[in-house]
Legacy VTK file of the C-alpha trace (Angstrom):
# vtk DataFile Version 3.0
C-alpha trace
ASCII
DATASET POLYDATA
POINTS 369 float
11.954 27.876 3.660
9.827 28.008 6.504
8.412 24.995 7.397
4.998 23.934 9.153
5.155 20.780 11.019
1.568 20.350 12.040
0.005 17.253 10.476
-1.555 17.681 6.964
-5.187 17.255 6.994
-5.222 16.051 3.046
-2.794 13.519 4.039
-4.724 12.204 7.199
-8.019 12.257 4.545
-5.814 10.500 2.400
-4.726 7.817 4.689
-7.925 7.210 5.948
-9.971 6.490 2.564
-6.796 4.771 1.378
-7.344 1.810 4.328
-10.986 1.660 4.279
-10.031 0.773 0.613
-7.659 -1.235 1.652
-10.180 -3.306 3.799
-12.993 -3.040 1.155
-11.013 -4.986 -1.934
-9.333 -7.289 1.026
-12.601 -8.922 2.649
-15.109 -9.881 0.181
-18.072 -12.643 1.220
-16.873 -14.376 -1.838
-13.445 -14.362 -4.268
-15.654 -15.736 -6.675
-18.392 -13.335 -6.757
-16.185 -9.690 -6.978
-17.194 -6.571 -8.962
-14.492 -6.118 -11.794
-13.389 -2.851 -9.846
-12.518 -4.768 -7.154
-10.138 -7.105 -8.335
-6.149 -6.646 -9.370
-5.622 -6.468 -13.258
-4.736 -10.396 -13.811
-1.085 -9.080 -15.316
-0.347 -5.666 -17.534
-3.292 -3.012 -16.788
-4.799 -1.232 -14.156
-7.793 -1.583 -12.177
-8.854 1.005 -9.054
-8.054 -2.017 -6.759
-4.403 -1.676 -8.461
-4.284 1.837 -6.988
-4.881 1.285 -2.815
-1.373 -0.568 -2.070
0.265 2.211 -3.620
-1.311 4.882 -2.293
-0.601 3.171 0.831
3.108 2.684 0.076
2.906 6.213 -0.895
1.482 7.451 2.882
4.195 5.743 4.274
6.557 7.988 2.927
4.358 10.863 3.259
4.592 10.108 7.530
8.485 10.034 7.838
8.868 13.659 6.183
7.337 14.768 9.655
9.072 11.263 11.796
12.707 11.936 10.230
12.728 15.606 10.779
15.891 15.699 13.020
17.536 13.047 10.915
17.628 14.969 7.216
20.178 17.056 5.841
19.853 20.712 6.473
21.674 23.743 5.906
24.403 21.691 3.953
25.065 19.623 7.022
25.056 15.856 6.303
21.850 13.745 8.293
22.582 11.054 10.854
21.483 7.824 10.278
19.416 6.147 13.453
20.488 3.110 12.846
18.627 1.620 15.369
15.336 2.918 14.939
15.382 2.148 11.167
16.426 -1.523 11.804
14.147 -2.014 14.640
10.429 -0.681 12.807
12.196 -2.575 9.540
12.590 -5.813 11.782
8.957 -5.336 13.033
7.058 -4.620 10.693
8.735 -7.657 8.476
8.367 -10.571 11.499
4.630 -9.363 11.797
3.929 -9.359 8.275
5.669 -12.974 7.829
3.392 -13.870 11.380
0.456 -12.804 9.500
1.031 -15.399 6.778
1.408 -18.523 8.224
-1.366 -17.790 10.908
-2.706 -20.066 12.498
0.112 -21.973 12.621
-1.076 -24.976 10.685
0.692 -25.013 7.807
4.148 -26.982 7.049
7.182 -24.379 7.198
8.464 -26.044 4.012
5.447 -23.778 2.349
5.460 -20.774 4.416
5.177 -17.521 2.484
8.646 -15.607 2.787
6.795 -11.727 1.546
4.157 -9.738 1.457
2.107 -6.927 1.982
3.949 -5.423 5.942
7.158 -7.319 4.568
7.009 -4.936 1.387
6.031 -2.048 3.349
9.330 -3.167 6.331
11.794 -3.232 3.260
10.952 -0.037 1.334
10.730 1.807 5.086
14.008 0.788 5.278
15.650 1.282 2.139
13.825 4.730 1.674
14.843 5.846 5.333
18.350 5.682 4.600
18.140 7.582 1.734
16.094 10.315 3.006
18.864 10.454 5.966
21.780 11.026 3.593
20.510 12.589 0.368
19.044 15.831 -0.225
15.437 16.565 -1.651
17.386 16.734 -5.301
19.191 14.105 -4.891
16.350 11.771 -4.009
14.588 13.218 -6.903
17.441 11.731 -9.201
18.083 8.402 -7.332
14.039 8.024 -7.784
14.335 8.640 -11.211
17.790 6.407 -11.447
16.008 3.388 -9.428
13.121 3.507 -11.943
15.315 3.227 -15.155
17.933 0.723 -13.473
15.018 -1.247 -13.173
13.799 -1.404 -16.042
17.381 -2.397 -17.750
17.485 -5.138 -14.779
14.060 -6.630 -15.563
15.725 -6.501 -19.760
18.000 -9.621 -17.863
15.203 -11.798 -18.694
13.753 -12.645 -22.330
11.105 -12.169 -22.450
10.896 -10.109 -19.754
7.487 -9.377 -18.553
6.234 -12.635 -18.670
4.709 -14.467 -15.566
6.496 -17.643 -16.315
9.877 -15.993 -17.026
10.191 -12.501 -15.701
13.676 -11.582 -13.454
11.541 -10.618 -10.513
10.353 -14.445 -9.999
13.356 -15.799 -11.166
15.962 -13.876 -8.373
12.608 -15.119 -5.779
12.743 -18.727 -6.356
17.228 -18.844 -6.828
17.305 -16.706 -2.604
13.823 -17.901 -1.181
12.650 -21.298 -2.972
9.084 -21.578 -4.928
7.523 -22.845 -2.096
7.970 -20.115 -0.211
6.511 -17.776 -2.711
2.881 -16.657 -3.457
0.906 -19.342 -5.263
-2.077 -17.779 -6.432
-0.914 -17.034 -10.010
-0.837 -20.510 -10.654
3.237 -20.891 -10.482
5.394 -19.429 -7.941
5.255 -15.844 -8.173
5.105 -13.249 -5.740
3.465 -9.962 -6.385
5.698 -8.547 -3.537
8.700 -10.367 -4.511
12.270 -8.676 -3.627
13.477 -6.918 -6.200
10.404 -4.869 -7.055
10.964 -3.814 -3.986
13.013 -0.948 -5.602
10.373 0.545 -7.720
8.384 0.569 -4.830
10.546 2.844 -2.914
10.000 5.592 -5.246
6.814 5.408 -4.226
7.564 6.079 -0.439
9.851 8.633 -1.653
7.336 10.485 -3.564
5.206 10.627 -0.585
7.855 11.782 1.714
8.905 14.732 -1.165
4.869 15.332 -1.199
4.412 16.012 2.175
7.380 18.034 2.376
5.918 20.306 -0.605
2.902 20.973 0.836
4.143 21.453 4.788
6.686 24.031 2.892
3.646 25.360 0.552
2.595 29.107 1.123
-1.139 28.688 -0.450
-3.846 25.816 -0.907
-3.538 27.564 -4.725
0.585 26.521 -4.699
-0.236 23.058 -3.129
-2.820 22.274 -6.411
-0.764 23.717 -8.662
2.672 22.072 -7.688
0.372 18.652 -7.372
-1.193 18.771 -10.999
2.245 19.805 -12.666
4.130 16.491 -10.934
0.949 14.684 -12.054
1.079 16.083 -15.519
4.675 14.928 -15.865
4.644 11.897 -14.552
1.282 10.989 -16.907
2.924 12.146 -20.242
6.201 9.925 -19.038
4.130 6.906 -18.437
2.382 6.938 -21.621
5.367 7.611 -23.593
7.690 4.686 -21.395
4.421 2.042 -21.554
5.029 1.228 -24.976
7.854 -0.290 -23.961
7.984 -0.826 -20.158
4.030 -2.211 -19.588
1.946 -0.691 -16.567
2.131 -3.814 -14.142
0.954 -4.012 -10.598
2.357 -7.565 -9.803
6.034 -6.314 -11.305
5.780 -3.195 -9.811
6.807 -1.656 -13.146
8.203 1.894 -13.252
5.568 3.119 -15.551
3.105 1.560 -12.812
4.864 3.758 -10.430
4.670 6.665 -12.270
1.197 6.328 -12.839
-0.008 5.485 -9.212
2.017 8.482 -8.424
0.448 10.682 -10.393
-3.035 9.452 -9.107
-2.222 9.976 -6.194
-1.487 13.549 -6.854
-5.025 14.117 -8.427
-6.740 12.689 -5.533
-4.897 15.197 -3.072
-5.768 17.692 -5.297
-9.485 16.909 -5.251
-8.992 16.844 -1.484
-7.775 19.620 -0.910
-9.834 21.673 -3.053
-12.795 20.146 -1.483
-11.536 20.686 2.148
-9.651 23.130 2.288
-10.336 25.301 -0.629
-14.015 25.470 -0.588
-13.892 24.562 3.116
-16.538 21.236 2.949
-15.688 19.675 6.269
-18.870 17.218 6.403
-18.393 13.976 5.474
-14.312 14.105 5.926
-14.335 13.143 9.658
-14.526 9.600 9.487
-11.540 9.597 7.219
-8.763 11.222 9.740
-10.470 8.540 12.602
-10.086 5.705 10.251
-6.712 6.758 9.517
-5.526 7.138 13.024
-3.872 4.258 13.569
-3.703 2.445 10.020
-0.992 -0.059 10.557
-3.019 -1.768 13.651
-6.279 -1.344 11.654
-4.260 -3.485 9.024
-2.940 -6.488 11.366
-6.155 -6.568 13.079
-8.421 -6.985 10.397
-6.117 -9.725 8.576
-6.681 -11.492 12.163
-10.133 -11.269 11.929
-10.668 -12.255 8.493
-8.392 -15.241 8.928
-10.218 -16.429 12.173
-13.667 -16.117 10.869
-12.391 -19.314 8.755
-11.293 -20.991 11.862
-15.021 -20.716 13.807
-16.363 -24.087 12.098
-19.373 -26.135 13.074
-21.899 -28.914 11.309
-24.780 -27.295 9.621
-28.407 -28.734 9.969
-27.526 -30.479 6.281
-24.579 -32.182 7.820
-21.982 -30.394 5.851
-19.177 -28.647 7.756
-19.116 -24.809 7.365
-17.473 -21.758 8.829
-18.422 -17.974 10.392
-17.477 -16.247 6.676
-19.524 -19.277 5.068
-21.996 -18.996 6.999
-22.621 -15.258 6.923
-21.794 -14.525 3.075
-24.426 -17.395 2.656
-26.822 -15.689 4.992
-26.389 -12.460 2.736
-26.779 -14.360 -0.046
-30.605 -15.572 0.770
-31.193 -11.549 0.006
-29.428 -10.885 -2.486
-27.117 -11.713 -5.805
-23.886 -13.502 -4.793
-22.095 -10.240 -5.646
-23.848 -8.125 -3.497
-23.638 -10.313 -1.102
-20.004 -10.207 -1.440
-19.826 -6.740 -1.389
-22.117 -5.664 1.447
-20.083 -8.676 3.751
-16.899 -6.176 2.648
-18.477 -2.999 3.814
-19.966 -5.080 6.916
-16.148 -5.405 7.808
-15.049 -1.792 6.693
-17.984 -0.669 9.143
-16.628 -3.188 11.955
-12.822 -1.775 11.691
-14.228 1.929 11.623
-16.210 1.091 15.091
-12.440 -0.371 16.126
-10.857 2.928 15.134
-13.117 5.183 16.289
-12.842 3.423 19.666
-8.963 4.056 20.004
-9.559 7.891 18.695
-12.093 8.585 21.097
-9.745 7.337 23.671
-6.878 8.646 22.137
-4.957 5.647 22.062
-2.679 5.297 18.625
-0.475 2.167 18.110
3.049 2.520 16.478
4.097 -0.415 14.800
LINES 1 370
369 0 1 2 3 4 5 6 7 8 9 10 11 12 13 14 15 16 17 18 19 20 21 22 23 24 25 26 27 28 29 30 31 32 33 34 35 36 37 38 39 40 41 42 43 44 45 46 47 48 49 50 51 52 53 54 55 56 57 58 59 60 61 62 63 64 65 66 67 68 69 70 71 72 73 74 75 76 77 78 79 80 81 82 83 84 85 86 87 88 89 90 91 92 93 94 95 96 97 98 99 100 101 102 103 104 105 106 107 108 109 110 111 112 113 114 115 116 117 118 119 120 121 122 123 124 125 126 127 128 129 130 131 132 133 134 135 136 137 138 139 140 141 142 143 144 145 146 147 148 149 150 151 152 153 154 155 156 157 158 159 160 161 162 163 164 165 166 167 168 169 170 171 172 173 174 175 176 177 178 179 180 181 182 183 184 185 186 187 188 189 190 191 192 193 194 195 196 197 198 199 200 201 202 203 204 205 206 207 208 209 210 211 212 213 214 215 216 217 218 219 220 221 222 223 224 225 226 227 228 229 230 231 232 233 234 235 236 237 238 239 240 241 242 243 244 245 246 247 248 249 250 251 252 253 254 255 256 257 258 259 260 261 262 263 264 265 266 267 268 269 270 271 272 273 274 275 276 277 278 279 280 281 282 283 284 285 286 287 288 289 290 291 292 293 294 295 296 297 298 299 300 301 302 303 304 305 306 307 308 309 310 311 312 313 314 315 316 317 318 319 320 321 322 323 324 325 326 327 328 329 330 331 332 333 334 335 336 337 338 339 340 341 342 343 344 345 346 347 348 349 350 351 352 353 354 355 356 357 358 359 360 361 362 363 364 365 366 367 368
């Protein structure tokens, strides 16, 4: 099978709308005044805002078909395994992530968060590396679908079992890291990235690495939408059948929730590339490959932002002691309803990040992490 290794452009679309997204749902004026779309489902369901980490997750994988080239099986000769290199991005990407959450420094390390969004993203990049190095395309196929049923039998450990209060996911979190270390905003000590839904989630980087190997190894845009909308078919039909038992959950990671990200996923390429490169609409499509250009920098940097905007605090003329996000979601707000005002702040930052990346492209400076 010949194979192209130029860049796909779907996927670069793809990454692009997938972190302005990202940014959108992340920096509202207000938690309190959020469009419905815009928020996680509160446990089973799914909202659009329950699509963007996985889609994310899923461009991850999507990257290292082209990144672990020389490392794969081929030709019935067994990969290597650079050791190094896997535990060094793993290493980074996890300290940064864990750096991110206890900036800016203030807080007592007895409550320091332990997981989370890069640490997710560190682990799976790991876990999905090795496999990728060692396995063939089949035989990732089958551990994806093994991983997905082993954790659903794992998660059986607890009764009940998809609970918030009780499920095995928080339970194995609190016994190796301690509830204080864990995310608190479900009202107990649960984390949404805890460590073993890490699993599930590296199906997800899996099924972006076996996507981007289809369509660098497809002979037709036609062959690309077709092999998309069959996996998406499946993978549909499987969730709805496995859901009446296994519930779509973004905070467990379920494997019906992977299945069903996945298959979004799949639709949206499709869409994409019938739009570009199908019916060859190029307008509009730029901004998406310069936002994408250097997505894991985009990420850190904006978190930074957002988190110092808090930290710029001053008396107002009433005497009251306010911050920069305060101060401009309440400046927004003299305009317009709270939720608009919450929303336009959002795109306001979305708009600032896309000045950032556009910057670096321009300049043609991208930033590995």
């Amino acid at each position: 099978m010949v194979v192209n290794k130029q860049r796909q452009v779907s996927l670069d679309i793809f990454r692009g709308v997938t972190l302005a997204a990202m940014l959108l749902v992340n920096n509202p004026g207000s938690w309190s005044d959020v469009y419905a779309p815009l928020l996680h489902a509160s446990w089973h369901g799914l909202t659009p805002t329950d699509l963007i980490f996985p889609f994310f997750m899923f461009i991850v994988g999507a990257a290292m078909f082209h990144s672990m080239q020389s490392f794969v099986p081929s030709k019935g000769q067994p990969g290597n395994i650079p050791w190094f290199k896997i535990a060094k991005r793993t290493l980074v990407l996890f300290v940064i992530g864990f750096l991110l959450n206890i900036f800016p420094f203030t807080g007592e390390p007895e409550s320091w968060r332990v997981m989370g969004v890069l640490q997710r993203i560190a682990l799976c990049y790991g876990i999905s590396a090795v496999l990728i190095c060692v396995l063939t395309r089949k035989q990732i196929l089958v551990a994806s679908i093994v991983i997905l049923v082993s954790y659903w039998l794992l998660l059986h450990l607890a009764d009940p079992p998809f609970t918030l209060e009780n499920n095995l996911v928080r339970r194995l979190d609190i016994t190796i890291l301690g509830a204080s270390h864990l995310y608190q905003g479900f009202g107990v000590a649960f984390d949404p990235e805890g460590l073993l839904s890490c699993l599930p989630a590296v199906v997800t980087v899996l099924a972006g690495f076996l996507t981007s190997a289809m369509l660098a190894e497809s002979k037709s845009n036609l062959a690309k939408i077709n092999t998309l909308f069959i996996w998406s078919l499946v993978a549909l039909v499987v969730c709805y059948v496995w859901q009446w038992w296994f519930p779509v959950n973004k905070a467990l990671w379920t494997s019906t929730y992977v299945l069903l990200t996945n298959a979004c996923a799949w639709l949206f390429l499709i869409v994409i590339i019938y739009l570009h490169d199908v019916k060859g609409i190029k307008r509009g499509f730029a901004w998406t490959q310069v936002y994408g250009s250097n997505p894991l920098f985009i990420y850190v940097l904006s978190w930074l932002f957002a988190s110092s905007l808090y930290l710029v605090k001053w008396t107002s003329q009433s005497g009251t002691m306010t911050n920069a996000h305060q101060f401009i979601f309440e400046s927004l707000s003299q305009w317009m309803s709270a939720k608009n005002a919450s929303l336009v702040f959002a795109l306001l930052v979305v708009g600032l990040f896309y000045l950032c990346s556009l910057f670096l492209y321009k300049r043609k400076i991208f930033v590995k992490i």
